[in-house]
PLY file of the C-alpha trace (Angstrom):
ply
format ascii 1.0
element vertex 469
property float x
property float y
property float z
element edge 468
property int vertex1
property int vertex2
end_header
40.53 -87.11 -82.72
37.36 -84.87 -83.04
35.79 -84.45 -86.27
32.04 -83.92 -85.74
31.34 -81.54 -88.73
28.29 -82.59 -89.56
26.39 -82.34 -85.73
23.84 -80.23 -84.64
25.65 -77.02 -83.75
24.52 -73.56 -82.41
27.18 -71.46 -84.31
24.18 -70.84 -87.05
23.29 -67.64 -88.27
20.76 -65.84 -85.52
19.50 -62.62 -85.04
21.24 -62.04 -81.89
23.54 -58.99 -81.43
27.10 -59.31 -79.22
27.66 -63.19 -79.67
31.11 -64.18 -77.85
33.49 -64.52 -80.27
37.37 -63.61 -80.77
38.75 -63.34 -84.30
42.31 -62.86 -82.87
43.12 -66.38 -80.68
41.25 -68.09 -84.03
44.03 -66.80 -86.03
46.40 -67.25 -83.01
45.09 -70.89 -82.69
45.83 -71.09 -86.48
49.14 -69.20 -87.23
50.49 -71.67 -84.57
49.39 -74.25 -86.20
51.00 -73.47 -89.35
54.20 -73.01 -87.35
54.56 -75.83 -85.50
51.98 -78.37 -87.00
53.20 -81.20 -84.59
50.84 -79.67 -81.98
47.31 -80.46 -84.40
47.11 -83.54 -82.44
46.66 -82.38 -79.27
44.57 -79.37 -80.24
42.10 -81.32 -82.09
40.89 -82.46 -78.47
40.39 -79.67 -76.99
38.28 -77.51 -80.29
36.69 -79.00 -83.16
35.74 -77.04 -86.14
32.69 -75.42 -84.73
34.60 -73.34 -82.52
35.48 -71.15 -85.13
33.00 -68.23 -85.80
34.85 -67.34 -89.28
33.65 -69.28 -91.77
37.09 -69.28 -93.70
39.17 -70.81 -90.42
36.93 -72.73 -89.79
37.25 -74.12 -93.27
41.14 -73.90 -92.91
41.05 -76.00 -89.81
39.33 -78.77 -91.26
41.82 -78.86 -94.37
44.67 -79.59 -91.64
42.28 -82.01 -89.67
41.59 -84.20 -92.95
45.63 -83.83 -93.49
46.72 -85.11 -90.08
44.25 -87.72 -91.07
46.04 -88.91 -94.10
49.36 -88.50 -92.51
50.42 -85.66 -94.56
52.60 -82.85 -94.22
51.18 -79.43 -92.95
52.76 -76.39 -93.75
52.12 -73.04 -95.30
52.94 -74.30 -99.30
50.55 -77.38 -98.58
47.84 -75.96 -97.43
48.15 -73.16 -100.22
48.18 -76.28 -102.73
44.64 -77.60 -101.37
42.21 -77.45 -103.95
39.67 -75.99 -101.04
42.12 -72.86 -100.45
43.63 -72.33 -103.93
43.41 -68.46 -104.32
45.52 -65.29 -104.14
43.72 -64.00 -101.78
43.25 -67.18 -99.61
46.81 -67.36 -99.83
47.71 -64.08 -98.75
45.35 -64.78 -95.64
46.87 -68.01 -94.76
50.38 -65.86 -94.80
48.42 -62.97 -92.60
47.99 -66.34 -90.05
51.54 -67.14 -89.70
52.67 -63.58 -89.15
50.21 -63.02 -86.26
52.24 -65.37 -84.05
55.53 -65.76 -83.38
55.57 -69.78 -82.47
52.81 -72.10 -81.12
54.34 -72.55 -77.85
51.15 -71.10 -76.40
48.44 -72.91 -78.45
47.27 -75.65 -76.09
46.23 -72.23 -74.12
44.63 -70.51 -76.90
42.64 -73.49 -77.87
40.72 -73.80 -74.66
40.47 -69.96 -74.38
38.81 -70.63 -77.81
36.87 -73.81 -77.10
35.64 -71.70 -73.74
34.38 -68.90 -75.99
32.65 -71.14 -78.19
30.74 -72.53 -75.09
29.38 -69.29 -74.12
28.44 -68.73 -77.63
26.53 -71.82 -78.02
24.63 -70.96 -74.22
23.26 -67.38 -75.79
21.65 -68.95 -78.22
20.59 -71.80 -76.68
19.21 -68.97 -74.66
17.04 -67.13 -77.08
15.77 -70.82 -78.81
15.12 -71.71 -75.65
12.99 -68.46 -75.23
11.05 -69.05 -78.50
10.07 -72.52 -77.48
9.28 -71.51 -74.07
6.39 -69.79 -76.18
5.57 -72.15 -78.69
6.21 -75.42 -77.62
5.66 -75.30 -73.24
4.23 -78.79 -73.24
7.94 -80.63 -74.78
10.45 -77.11 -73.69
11.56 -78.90 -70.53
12.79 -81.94 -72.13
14.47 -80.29 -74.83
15.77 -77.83 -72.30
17.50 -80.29 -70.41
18.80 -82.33 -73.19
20.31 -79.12 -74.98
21.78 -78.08 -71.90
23.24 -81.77 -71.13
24.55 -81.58 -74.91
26.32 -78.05 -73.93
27.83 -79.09 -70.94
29.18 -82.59 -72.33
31.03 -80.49 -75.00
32.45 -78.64 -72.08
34.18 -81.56 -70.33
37.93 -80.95 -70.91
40.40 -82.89 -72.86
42.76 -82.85 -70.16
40.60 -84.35 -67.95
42.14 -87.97 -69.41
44.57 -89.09 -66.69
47.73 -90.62 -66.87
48.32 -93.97 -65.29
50.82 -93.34 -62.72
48.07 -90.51 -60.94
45.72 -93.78 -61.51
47.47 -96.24 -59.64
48.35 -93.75 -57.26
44.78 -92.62 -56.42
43.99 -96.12 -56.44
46.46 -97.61 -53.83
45.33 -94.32 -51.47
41.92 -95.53 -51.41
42.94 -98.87 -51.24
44.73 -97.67 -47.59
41.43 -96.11 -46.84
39.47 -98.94 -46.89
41.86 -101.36 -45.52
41.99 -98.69 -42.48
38.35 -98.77 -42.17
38.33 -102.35 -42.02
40.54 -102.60 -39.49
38.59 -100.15 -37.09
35.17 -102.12 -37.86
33.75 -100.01 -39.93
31.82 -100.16 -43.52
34.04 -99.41 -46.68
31.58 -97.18 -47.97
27.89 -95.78 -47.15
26.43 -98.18 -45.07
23.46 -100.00 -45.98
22.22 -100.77 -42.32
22.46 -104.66 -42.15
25.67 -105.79 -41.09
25.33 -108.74 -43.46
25.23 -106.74 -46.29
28.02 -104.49 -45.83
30.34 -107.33 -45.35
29.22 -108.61 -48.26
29.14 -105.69 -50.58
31.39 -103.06 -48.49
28.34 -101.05 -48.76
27.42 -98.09 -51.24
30.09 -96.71 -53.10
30.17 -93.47 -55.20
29.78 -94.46 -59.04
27.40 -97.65 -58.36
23.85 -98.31 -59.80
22.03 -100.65 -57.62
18.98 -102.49 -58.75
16.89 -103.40 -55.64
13.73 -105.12 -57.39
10.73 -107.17 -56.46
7.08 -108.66 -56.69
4.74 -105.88 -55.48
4.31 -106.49 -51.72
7.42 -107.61 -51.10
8.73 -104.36 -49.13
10.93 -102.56 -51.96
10.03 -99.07 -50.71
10.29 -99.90 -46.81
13.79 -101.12 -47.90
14.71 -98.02 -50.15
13.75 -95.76 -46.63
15.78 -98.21 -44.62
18.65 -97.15 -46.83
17.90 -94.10 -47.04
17.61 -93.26 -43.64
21.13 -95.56 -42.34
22.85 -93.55 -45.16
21.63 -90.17 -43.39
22.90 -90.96 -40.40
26.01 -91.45 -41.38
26.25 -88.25 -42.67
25.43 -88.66 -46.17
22.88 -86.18 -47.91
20.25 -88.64 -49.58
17.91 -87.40 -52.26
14.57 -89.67 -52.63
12.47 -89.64 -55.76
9.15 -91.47 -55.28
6.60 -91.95 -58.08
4.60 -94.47 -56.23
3.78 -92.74 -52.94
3.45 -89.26 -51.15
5.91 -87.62 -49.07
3.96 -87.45 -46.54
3.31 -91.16 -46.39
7.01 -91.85 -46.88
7.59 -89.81 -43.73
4.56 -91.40 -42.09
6.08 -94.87 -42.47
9.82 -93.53 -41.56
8.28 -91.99 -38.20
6.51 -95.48 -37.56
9.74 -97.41 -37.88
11.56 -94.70 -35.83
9.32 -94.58 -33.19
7.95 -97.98 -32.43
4.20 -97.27 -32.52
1.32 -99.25 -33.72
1.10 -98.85 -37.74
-2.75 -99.27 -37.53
-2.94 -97.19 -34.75
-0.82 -94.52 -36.63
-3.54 -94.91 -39.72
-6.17 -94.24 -37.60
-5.28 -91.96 -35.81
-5.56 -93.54 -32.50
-2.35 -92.44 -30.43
-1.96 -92.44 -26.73
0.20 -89.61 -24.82
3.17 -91.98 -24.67
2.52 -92.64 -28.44
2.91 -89.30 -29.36
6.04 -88.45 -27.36
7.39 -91.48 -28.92
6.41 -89.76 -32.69
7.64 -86.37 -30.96
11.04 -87.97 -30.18
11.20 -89.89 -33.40
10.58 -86.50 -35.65
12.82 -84.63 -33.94
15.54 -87.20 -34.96
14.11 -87.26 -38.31
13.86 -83.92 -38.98
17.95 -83.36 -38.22
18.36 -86.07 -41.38
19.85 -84.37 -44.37
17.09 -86.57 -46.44
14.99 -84.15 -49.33
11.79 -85.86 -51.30
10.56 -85.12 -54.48
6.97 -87.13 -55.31
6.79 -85.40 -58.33
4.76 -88.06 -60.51
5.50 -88.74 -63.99
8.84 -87.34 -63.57
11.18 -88.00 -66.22
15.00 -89.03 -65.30
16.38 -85.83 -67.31
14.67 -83.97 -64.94
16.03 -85.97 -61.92
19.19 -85.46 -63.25
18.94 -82.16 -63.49
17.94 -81.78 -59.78
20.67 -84.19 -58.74
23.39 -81.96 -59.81
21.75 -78.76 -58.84
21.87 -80.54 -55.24
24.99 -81.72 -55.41
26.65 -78.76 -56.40
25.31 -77.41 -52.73
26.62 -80.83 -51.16
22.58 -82.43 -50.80
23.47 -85.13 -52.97
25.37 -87.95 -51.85
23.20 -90.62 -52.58
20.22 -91.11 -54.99
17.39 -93.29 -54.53
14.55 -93.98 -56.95
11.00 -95.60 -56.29
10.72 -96.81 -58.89
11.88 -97.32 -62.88
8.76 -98.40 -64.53
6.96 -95.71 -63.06
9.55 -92.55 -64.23
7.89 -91.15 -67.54
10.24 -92.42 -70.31
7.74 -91.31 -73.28
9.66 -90.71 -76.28
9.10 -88.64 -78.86
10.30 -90.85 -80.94
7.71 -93.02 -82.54
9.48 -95.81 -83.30
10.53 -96.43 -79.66
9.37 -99.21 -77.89
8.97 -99.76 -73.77
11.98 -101.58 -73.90
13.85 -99.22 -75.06
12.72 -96.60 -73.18
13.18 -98.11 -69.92
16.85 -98.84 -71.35
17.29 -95.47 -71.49
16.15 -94.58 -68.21
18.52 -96.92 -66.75
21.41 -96.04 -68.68
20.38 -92.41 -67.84
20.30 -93.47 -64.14
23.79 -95.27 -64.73
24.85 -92.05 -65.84
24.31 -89.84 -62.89
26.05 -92.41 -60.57
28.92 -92.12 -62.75
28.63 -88.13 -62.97
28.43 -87.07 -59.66
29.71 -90.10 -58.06
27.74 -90.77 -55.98
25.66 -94.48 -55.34
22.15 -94.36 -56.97
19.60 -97.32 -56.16
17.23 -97.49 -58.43
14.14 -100.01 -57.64
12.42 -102.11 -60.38
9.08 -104.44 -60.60
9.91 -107.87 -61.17
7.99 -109.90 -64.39
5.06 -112.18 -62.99
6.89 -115.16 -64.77
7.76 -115.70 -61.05
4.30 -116.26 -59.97
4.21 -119.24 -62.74
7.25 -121.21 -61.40
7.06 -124.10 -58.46
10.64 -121.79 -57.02
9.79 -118.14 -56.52
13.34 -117.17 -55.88
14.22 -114.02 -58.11
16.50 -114.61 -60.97
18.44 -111.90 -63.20
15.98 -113.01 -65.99
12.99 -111.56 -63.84
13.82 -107.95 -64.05
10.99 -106.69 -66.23
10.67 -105.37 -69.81
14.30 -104.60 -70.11
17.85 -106.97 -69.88
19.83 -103.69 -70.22
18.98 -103.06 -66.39
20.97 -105.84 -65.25
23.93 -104.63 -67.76
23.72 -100.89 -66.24
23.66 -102.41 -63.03
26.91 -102.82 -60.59
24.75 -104.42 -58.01
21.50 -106.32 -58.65
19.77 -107.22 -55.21
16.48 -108.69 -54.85
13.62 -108.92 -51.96
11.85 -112.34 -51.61
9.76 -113.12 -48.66
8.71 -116.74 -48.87
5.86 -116.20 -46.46
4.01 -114.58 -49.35
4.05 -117.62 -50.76
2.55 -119.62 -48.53
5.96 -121.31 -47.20
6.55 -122.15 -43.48
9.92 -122.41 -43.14
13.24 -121.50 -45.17
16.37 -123.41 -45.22
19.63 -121.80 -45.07
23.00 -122.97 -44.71
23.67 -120.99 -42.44
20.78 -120.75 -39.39
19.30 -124.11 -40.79
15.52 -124.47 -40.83
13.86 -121.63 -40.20
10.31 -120.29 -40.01
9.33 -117.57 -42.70
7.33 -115.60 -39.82
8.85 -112.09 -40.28
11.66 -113.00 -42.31
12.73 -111.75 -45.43
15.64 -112.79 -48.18
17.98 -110.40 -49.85
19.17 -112.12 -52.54
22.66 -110.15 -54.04
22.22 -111.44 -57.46
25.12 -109.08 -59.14
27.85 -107.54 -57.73
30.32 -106.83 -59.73
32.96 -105.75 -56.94
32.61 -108.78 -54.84
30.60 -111.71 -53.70
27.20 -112.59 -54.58
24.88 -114.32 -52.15
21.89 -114.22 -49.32
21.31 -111.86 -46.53
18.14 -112.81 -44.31
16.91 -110.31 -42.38
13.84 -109.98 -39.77
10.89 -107.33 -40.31
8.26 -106.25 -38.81
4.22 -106.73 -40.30
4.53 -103.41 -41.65
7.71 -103.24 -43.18
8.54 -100.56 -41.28
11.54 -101.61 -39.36
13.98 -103.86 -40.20
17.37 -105.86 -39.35
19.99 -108.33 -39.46
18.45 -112.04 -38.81
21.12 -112.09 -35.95
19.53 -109.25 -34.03
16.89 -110.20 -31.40
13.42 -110.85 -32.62
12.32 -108.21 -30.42
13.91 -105.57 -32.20
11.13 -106.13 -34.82
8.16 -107.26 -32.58
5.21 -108.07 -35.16
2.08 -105.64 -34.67
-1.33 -106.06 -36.89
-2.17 -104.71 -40.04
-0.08 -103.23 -42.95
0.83 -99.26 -42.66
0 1
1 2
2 3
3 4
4 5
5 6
6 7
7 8
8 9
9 10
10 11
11 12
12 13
13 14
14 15
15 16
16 17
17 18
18 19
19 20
20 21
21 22
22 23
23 24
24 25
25 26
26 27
27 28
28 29
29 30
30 31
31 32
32 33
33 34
34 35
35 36
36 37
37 38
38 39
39 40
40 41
41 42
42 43
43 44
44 45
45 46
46 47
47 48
48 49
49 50
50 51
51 52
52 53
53 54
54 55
55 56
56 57
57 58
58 59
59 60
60 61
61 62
62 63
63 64
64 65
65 66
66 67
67 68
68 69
69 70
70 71
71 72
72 73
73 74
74 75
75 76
76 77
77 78
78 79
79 80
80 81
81 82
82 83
83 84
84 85
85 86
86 87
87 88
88 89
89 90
90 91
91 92
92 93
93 94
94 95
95 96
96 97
97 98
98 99
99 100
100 101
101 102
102 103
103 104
104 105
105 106
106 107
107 108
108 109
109 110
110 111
111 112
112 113
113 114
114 115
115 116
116 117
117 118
118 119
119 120
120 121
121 122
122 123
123 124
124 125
125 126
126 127
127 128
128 129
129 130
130 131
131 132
132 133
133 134
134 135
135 136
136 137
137 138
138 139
139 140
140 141
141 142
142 143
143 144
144 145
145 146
146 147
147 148
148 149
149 150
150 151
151 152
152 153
153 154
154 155
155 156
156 157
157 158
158 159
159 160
160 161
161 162
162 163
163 164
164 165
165 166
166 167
167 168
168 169
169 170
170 171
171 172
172 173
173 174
174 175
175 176
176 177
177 178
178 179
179 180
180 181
181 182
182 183
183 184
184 185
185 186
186 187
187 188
188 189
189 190
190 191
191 192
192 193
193 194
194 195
195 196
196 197
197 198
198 199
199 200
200 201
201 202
202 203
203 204
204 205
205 206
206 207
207 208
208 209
209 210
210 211
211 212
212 213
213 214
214 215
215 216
216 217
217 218
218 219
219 220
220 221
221 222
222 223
223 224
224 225
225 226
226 227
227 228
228 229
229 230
230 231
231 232
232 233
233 234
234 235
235 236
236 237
237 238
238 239
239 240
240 241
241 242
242 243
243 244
244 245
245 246
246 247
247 248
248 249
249 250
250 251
251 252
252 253
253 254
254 255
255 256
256 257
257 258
258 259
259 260
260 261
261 262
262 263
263 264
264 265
265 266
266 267
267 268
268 269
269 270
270 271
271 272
272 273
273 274
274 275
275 276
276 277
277 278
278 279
279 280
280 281
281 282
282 283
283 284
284 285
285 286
286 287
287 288
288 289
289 290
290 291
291 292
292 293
293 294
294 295
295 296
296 297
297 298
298 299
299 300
300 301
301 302
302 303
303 304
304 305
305 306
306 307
307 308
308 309
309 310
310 311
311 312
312 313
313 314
314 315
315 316
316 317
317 318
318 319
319 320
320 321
321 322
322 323
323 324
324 325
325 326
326 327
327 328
328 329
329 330
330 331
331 332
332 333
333 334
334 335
335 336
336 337
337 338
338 339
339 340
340 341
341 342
342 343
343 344
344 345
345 346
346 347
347 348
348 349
349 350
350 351
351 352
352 353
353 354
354 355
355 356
356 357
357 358
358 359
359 360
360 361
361 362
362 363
363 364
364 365
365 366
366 367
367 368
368 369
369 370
370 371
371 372
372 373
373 374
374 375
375 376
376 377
377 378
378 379
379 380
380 381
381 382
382 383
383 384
384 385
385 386
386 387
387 388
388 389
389 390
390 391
391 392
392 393
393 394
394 395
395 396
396 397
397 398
398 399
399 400
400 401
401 402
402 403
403 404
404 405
405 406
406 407
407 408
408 409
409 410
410 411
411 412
412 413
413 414
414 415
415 416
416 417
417 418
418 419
419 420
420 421
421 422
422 423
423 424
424 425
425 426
426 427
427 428
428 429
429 430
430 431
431 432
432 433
433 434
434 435
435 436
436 437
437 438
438 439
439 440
440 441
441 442
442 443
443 444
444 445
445 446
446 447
447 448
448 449
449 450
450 451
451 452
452 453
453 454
454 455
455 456
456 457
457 458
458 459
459 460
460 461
461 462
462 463
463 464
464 465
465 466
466 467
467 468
């Protein structure tokens, strides 16, 4: 049940002429109420008291709220008896109420008509505040805008959106069908990830999932967040990038190195050959056909991300979400007894969030603490993921990148390809998944991170070449 009298709330007095409101479905809502009180229940999650623009029902529909509460019984002589609506005239209102309907057989109706009305209430005047602090305040309106209109729109979300279990189960044992036909025709669950390894492992992105892809600065986070990014596009899959570390332009400089197989210093420099710029001709043609969209926006704040992630999706842009990376997002609060933990809690929760929302995958990268750099084993642990443990809670998948090489190890032992060297090999270390298996995927790379792929492939897929891009 929804009692949130004391919130913030909009319905204040304002000078604004022509407010939605509708005097007739809150006595509807009410007279039916009084008729058939069994219905209070249900009704109380769809409107709470704020939806009503009279003072007076408003006040009568708390009375019965704080009745049902107690368990007692609601009818025209009880509510007449409360000490809050003792009166002749209150009285002969409450009797005005009951007379303006003839049962409640349509109140479920009239209480979203009336919730709806209350909504567009509440957006004209966040309208005109958000007018006055567009003039007073432009530094902090954006924020505020965002979070008002996030606190507008969650009131929206419909009671009946609860679903029974039977439509559940159902839903569930369809998608069950579809994956277990996928399987069966060799192909990835969900949005592949573009090693082979890791989709069998993980069954690849699915809509609803935060993944945490973290690690040591060097270790290739970003190269792997375009590798993602750019399998997931060619599948089909609209992929929104948000990169507060580098450019777009040097995003798509290192995408059209990887897709066309030229010389990353050369690239830098400047130095391309006829064939090499056919190659980069070829490779942004393909490139360009993507459905991939960049923001490098710096200091950009995860409301506003948010913001642009549904405004995307509603035009089916958005289908995956990646973001470069957490501890570089501005999560400033205004709140000055918030501390860096907490704000990057927020951001992750926030990031959470929007998977959940528009469900669709979101990978969000993270640094890892240097407390690696102090131990004798530089694997990753869950312990690493810096200044916050609420990203590994928010997190469905936790994956991180460890290249031994950077270390200063020769070889790597697996269980599975034995002893091998650490030349142009990296580990992906699935630290958290909390669909499936955890585990290690190894996969080759080239010097400049620009191109990568399953261990198993040949090493000439991912022939080395001098000099970092």
């Amino acid at each position: 049940m929804k009692r949130n009298e004391h919130s913030k709330t909009y319905n204040r007095p304002a000078p604004v002429e022509g407010l939605p409101e509708s005097p007739e479905l809150e006595k509807a809502v009410l007279g039916a109420l009084i008729l058939e009180p069994e219905q209070l229940s249900d009704v109380s999650e769809i409107v709470e008291i704020s939806a009503f623009h009279n003072a007076n029902n408003g006040k009568i529909y708390g009375v019965m709220l704080s009745m049902l509460e107690r368990g007692e019984k609601i009818d025209l002589c009880t509510l007449a008896d409360r000490p809050e609506l003792k009166g002749r005239e209150m009285l002969r209102y409450l009797t005005t109420l009951t007379n303006a309907v003839g049962s409640g057989i349509n109140v479920l109706d009239h209480a979203r008509k009336l919730r709806d009305t209350e909504i567009r209430r509440r957006m004209c005047l966040f309208g005109h505040e958000l007018a006055a602090r567009a003039v007073s305040d432009p530094d902090g309106v954006m924020d505020w805008a965002v979070a008002g209109i996030t606190a507008i729109a969650d009131r929206a979300i419909r009671a009946d959106d609860i679903a029974p279990l039977s439509e559940v189960v159902r839903a569930t044992l369809n998608d069950l069908e579809r994956r277990q036909q996928a399987r069966q025709a060799g192909e990835c669950i969900g949005i592949p990830t573009g090693l082979q390894r890791l989709d069998a492992l993980t069954g690849g992105w699915r809509g609803g999932q935060l993944v945490v892809l973290a690690g040591r600065p060097g270790t290739g986070k970003s190269a792997t967040m375009l590798h993602f990014a750019r399998t997931a596009a060619v599948a089909g899959v609209p992929v929104c990038v948000y990169s507060a570390e580098m450019p777009n332009t040097q995003l798509a400089g290192r995408m059209l190195v990887g897709g066309s197989g030229v010389n990353s210093g050369s690239f830098r420099t400047g130095d391309i050959d006829a064939d090499g710029w056919r190659e980069l001709e070829r490779a942004a043609a393909e490139l360009s056909a993507l459905p991939v969209y960049l923001n490098d926006r710096a200091n950009i704040t995860m409301g506003t991300i948010r913001s642009q992630c549904k405004a995307m999706h509603r035009r089916g842009r958005c289908g995956m979400v990646i973001i470069d990376y957490l501890q570089l997002l501005d999560t400033t609060s205004r709140n000055v007894q918030s501390t860096r933990e907490r704000e990057i809690a927020a951001a992750s929760r926030s990031a959470k969030l929007l998977a959940k929302e528009l469900d669709v995958p979101v990978a969000l990268l993270s640094q890892l603490s240097r407390k690696i750099e102090e131990r004798a084993d530089k694997a990753p642990m869950l312990s690493d993921l810096r200044e916050s443990g609420a990203i590994e809670q928010d997190a469905d998948m936790v994956l991180f990148l460890d290249r031994p090489a950077m270390y200063g190890a020769q070889t790597i032992n697996t269980n599975r390809y034995g002893l091998i060297s650490s030349d142009g090999v990296g580990i992906m270390h699935v630290a958290k998944n909390r669909e499936g298996a955890t585990g290690r995927i190894y996969f080759r790379h080239n010097k400049s991170l620009t191109r990568i792929t399953d261990y198993d492939s040949p090493a000439t897929d991912v022939i080395g070449e001098p000099g970092p891009f």
